[in-house]
LUMDOGU-509244 format. One record per residue (C-alpha): residue in three letters; x, y, z. Coordinates in steps of 0.2 Angstrom, whole numbers, m for minus. Layout:
! residues N
pt residuo->ALA&px->X&py->Y&pz->Z;
...
END
This chain:
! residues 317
pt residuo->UNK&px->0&py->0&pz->0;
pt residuo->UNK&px->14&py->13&pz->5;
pt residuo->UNK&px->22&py->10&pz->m14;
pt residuo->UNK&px->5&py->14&pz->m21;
pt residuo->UNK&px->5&py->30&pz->m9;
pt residuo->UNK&px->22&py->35&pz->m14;
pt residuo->UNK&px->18&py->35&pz->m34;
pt residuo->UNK&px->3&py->44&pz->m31;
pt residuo->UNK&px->10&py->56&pz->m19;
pt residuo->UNK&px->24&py->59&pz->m28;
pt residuo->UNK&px->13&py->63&pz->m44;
pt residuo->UNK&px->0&py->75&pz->m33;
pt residuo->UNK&px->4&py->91&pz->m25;
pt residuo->UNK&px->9&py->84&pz->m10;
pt residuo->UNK&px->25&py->79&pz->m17;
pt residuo->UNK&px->36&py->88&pz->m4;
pt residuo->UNK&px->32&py->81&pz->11;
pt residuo->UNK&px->30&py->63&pz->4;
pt residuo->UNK&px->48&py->56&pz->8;
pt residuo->UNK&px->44&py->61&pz->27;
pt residuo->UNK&px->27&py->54&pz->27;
pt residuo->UNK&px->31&py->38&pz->20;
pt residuo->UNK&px->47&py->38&pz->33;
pt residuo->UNK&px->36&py->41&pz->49;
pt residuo->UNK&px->23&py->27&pz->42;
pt residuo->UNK&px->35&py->12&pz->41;
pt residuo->UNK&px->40&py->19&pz->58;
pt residuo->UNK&px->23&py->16&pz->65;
pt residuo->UNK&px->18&py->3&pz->56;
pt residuo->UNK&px->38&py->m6&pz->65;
pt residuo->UNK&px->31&py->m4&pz->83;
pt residuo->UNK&px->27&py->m21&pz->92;
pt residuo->UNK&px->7&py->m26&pz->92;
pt residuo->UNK&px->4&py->m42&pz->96;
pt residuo->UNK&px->m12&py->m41&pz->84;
pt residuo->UNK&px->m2&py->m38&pz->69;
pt residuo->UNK&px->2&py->m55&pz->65;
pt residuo->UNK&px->m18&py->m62&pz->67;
pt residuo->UNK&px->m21&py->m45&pz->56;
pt residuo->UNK&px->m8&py->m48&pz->42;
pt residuo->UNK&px->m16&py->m65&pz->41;
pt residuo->UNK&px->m32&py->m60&pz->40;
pt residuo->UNK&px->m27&py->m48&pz->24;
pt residuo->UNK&px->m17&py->m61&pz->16;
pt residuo->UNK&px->m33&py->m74&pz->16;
pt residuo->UNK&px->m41&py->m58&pz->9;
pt residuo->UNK&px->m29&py->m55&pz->m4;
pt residuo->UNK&px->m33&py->m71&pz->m11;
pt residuo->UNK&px->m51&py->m66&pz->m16;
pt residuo->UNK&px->m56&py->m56&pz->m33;
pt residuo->UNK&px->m57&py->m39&pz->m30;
pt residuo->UNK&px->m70&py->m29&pz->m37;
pt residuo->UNK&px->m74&py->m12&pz->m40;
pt residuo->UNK&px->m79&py->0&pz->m28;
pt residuo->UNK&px->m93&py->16&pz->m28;
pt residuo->UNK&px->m106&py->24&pz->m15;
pt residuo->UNK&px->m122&py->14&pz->m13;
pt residuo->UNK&px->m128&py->23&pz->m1;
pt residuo->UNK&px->m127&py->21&pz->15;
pt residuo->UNK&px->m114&py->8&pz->10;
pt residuo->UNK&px->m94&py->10&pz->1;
pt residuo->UNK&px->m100&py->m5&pz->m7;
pt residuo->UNK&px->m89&py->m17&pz->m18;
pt residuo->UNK&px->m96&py->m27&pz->m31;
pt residuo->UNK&px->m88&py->m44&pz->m25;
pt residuo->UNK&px->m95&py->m65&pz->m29;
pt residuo->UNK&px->m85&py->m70&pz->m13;
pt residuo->UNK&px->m93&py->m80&pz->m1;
pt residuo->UNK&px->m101&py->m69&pz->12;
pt residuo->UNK&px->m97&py->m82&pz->27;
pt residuo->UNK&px->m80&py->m84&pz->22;
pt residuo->UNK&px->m76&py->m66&pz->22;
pt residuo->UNK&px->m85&py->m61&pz->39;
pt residuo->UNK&px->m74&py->m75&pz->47;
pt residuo->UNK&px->m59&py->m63&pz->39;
pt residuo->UNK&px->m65&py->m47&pz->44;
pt residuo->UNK&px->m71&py->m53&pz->61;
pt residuo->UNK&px->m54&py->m55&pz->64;
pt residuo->UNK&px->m49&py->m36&pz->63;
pt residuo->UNK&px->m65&py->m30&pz->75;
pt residuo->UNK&px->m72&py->m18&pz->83;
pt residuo->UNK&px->m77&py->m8&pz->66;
pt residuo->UNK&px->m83&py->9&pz->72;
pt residuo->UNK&px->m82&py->17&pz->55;
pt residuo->UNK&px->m92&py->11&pz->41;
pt residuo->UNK&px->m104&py->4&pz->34;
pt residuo->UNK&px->m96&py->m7&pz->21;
pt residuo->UNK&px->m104&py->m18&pz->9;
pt residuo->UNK&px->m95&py->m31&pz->m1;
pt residuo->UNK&px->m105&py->m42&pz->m14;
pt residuo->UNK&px->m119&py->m50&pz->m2;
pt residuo->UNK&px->m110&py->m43&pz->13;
pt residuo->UNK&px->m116&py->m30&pz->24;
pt residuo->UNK&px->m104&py->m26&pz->35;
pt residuo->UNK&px->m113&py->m13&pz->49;
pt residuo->UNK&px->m101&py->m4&pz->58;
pt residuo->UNK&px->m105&py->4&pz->75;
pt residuo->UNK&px->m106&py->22&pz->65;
pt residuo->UNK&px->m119&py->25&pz->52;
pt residuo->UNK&px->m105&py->37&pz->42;
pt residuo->UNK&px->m117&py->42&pz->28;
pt residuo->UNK&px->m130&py->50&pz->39;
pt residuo->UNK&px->m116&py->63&pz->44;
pt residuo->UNK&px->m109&py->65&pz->27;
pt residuo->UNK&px->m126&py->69&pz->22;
pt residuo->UNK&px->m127&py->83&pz->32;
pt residuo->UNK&px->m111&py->91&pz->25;
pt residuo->UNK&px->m110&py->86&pz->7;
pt residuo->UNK&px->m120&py->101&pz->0;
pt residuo->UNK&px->m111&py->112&pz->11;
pt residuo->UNK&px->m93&py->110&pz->8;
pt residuo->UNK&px->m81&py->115&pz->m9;
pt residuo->UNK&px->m81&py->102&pz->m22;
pt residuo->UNK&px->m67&py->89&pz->m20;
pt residuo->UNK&px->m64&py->85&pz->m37;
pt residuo->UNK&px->m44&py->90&pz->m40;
pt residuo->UNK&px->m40&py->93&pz->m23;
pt residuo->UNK&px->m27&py->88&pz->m9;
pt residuo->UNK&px->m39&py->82&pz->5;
pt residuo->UNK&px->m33&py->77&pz->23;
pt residuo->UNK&px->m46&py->67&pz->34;
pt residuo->UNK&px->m39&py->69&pz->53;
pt residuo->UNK&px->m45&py->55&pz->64;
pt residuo->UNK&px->m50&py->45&pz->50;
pt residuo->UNK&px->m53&py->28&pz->58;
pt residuo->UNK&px->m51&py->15&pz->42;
pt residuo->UNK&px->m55&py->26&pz->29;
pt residuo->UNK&px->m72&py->28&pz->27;
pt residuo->UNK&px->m74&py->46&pz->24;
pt residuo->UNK&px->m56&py->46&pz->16;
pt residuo->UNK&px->m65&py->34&pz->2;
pt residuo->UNK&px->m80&py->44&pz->m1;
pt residuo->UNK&px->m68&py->60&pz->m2;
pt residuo->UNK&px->m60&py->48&pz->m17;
pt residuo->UNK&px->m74&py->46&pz->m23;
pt residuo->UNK&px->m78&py->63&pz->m25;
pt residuo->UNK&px->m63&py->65&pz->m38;
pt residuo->UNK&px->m51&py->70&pz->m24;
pt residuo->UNK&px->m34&py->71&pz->m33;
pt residuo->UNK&px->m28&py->62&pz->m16;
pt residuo->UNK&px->m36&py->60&pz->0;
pt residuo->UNK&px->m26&py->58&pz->15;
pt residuo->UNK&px->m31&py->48&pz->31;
pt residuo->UNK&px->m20&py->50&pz->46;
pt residuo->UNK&px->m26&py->38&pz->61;
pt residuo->UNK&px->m13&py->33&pz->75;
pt residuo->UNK&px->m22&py->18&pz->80;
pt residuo->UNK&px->m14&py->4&pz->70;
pt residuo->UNK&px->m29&py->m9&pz->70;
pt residuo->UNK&px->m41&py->6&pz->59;
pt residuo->UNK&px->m25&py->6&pz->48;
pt residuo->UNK&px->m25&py->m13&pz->46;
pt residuo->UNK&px->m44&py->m13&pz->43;
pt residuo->UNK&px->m40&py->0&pz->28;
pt residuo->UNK&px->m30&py->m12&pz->19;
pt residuo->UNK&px->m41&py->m26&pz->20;
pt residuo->UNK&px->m56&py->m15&pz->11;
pt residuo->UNK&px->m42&py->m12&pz->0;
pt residuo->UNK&px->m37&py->m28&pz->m3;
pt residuo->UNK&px->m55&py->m31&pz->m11;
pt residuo->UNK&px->m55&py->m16&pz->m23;
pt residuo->UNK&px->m51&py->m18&pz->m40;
pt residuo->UNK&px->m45&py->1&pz->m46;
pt residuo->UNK&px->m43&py->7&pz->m29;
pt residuo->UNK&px->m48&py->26&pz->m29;
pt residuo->UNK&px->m33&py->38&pz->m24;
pt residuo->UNK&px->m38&py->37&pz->m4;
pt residuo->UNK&px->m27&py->31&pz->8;
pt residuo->UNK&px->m24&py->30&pz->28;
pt residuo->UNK&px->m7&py->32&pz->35;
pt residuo->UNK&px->m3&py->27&pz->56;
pt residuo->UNK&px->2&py->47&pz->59;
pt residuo->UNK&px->m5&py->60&pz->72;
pt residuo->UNK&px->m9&py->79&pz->66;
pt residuo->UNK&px->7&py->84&pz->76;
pt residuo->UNK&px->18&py->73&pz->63;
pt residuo->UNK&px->14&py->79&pz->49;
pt residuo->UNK&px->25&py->91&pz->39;
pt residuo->UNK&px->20&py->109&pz->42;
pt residuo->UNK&px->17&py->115&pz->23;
pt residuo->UNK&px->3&py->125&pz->18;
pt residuo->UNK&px->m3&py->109&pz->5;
pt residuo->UNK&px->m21&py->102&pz->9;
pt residuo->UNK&px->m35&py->110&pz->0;
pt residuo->UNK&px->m49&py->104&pz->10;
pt residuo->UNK&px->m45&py->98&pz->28;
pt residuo->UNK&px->m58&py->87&pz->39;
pt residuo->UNK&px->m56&py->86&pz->57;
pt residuo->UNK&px->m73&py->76&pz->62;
pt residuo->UNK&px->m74&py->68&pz->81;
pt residuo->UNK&px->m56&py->76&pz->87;
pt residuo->UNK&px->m57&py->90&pz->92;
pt residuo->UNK&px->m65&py->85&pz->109;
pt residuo->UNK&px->m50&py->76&pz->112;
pt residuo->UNK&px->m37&py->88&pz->111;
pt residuo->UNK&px->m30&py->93&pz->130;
pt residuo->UNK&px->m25&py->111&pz->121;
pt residuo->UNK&px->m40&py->113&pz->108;
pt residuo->UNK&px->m34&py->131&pz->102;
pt residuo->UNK&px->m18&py->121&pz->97;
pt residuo->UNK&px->m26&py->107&pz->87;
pt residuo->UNK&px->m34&py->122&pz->79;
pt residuo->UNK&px->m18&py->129&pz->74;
pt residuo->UNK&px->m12&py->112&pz->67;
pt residuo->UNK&px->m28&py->109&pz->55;
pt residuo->UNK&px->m22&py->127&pz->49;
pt residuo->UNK&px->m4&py->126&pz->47;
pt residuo->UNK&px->m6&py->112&pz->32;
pt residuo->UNK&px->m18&py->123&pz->24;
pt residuo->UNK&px->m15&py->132&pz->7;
pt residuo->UNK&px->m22&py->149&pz->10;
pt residuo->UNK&px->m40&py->149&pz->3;
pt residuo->UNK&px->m42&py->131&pz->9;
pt residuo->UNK&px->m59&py->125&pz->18;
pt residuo->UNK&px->m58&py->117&pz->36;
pt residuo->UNK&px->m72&py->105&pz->39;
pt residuo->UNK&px->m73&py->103&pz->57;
pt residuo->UNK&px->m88&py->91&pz->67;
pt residuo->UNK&px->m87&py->88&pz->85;
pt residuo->UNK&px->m97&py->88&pz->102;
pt residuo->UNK&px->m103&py->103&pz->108;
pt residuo->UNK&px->m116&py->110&pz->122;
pt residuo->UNK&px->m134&py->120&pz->120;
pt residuo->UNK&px->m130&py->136&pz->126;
pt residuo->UNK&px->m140&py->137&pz->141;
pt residuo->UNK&px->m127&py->124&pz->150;
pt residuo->UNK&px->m115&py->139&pz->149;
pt residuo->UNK&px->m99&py->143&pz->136;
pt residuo->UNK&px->m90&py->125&pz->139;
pt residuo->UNK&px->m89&py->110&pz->150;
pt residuo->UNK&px->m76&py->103&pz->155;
pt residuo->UNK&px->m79&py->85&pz->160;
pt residuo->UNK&px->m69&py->79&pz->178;
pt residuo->UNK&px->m71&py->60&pz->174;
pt residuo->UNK&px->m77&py->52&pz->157;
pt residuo->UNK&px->m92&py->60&pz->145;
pt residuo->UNK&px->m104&py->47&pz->139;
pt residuo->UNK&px->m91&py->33&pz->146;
pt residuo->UNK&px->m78&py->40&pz->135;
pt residuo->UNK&px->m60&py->43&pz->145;
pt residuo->UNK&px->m49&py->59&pz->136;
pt residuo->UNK&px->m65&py->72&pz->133;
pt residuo->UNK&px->m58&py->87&pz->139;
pt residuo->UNK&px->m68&py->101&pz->133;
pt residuo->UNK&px->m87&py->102&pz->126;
pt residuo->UNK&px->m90&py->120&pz->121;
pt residuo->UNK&px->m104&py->129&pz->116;
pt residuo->UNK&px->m107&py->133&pz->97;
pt residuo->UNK&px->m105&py->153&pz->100;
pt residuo->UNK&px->m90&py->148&pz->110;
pt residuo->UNK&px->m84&py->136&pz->98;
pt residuo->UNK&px->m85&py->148&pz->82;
pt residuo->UNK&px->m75&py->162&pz->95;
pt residuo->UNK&px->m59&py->149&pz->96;
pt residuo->UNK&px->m62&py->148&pz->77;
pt residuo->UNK&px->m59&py->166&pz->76;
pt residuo->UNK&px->m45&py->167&pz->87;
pt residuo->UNK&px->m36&py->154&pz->78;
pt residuo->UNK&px->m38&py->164&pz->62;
pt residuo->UNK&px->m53&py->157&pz->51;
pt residuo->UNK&px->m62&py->165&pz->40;
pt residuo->UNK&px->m81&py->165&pz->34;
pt residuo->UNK&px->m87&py->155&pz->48;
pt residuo->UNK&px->m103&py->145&pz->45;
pt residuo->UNK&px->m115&py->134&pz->58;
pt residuo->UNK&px->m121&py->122&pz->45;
pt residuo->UNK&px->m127&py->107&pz->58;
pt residuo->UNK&px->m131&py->105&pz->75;
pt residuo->UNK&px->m137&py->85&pz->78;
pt residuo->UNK&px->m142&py->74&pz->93;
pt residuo->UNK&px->m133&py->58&pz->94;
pt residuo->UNK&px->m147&py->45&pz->94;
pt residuo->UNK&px->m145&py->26&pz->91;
pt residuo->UNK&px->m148&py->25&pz->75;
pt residuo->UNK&px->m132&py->34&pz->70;
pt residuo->UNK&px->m122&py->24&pz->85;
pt residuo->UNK&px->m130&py->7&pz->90;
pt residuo->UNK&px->m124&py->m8&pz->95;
pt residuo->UNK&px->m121&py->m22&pz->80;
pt residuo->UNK&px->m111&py->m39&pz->81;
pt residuo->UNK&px->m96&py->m31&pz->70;
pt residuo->UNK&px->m90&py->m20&pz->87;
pt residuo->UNK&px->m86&py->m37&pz->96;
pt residuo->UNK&px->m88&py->m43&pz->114;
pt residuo->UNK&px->m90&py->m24&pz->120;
pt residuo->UNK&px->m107&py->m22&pz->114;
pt residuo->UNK&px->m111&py->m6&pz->121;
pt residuo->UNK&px->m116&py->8&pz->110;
pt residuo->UNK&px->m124&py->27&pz->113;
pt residuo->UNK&px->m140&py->17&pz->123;
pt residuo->UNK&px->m131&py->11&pz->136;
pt residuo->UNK&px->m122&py->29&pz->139;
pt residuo->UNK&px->m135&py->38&pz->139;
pt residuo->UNK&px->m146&py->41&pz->159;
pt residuo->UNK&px->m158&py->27&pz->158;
pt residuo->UNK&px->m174&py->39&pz->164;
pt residuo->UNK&px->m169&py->53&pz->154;
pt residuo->UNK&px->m161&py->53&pz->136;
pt residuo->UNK&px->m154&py->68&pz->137;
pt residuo->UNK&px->m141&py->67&pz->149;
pt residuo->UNK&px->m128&py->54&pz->149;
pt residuo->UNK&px->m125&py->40&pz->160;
pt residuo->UNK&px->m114&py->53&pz->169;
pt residuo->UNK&px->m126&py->67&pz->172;
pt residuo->UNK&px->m118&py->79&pz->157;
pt residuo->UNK&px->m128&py->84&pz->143;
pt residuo->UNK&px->m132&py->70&pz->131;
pt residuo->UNK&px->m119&py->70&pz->114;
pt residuo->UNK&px->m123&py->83&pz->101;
pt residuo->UNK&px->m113&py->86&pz->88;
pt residuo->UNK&px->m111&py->104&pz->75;
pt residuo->UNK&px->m103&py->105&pz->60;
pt residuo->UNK&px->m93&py->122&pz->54;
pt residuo->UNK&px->m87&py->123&pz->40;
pt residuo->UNK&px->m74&py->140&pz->37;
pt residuo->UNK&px->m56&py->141&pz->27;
pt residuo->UNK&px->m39&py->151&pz->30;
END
């Protein structure tokens, strides 16, 4: 996959930093995971399928594929939980945790056309967005996600295209990548709330920006009448490393501080279980949004805090 990423790279605009990015990846990718082996295995089984081609059934990245649909769960079971999705490969269905189309539905209409451009997905999990962002005509889009299993479960999608479109997922965090002004359109969906220093995540998503380029940023904010933020002492909705949950007003002023320009509110969404649930593809850890939410009352979490709802501004540099 890297040699694929190297010739396309090489051939795109983000030709100058693709030495480094290739150098940092085998770095990651080097580490010692246990999983990897039980991983790699499960990709080369895959690799010994047909691949087909791949397009946007909605809700689905779907693959036309004739391999046998209980052979290939038994693969693909093998590289679980799978958050991101969904997938669907010939008469497979593979239902991820996440329903990702429902949230690229509410921004398709609002951001630039992708066709031609340098695109960078932060957080991207294994590469669902970062595919549809392909799909779109990206010249190339970028997925950086440090968590190697999401990596490995890229590949093996992947390995069933025929054609792959110019998308691909690399082990890296935002803080590694080169800082040149190079993406056209940046993503930052489900991160930000992570961040211990927001106004510096901020800064990063802007630093590999050409001037003129769009930021797409999604993440969990409050209503305002909790106040400007929150700032969770334990876990938010069972989640450990939520360290702020602003309100949109206060949200579109760190914006501003951090430089953006033409600032827009396009989407403001509750969480509900039809977006998050529980399916058989997250493993033995079956609990989804119903299980974090307060039993009596579905708009706090389990915790007490205001129940997820997430916004989606869209602004450029």
């Amino acid at each position: 996959m890297l040699k694929d990423f190297e010739k396309h790279c090489k051939s795109s605009s983000l030709s100058p930093i693709c030495t480094q990015l290739i150098k940092l990846s085998i770095q990651a990718f080097g580490v010692n995971n246990g999983n990897v082996p039980k991983w790699e295995n499960a990709i080369i089984d895959l690799e010994a399928n047909q691949p087909g081609p791949v397009s946007f059934k909605h809700p689905f990245v779907a693959i036309d594929s004739d391999i046998d649909p209980d052979k290939l769960a038994q693969l693909l079971k093998q590289l679980m939980p799978w958050r991101k999705g969904p997938y669907q490969i010939g008469q497979l269905n593979l239902e991820s945790e996440w329903r990702g189309d429902m949230k690229w539905d509410r921004l398709k209409d609002h951001i630039q056309p992708l066709a031609g451009k340098a695109v960078l997905d932060v957080g991207s999990g294994n590469g669902y967005f970062t595919y549809l962002m392909a799909l779109q005509g990206a010249d190339l889009a970028l997925g950086i996600e440090p968590f190697l299993l999401f990596n490995y479960q890229f590949q093996a999608i992947r390995t069933l295209i025929s054609n792959p479109p110019k998308a691909y997922v690399l082990p890296l965090k935002l803080e590694q990548m080169p800082v040149e002004s190079i993406f056209d359109t940046v993503f930052s969906m489900g991160v930000l709330y992570h961040q211990k220093d927001h106004m510096l995540h901020l800064q990063q998503l802007k630093d590999v920006m050409q001037n003129g380029g769009e930021l797409v940023l999604e993440t969990l904010i409050i209503d305002q009448t909790y106040g400007d933020q929150i700032i969770p002492e334990d876990r938010y909705a069972r989640m450990r490393n939520v360290w702020c949950l602003p309100s949109t007003d206060t949200l579109r002023t760190w914006l501003e501080q951090a430089g953006f320009n033409n600032i827009k509110l396009i989407n403001v969404t509750k969480t509900t279980p039809k977006e998050q649930r529980a399916t058989h593809w997250i493993g033995d850890n079956t609990q989804s949004i119903q299980d974090f939410l307060d039993p009596n009352n579905d708009d706090l979490t389990i915790e007490g805090l205001p129940a997820p709802k997430r916004a989606i501004f869209i602004c450029q540099k």
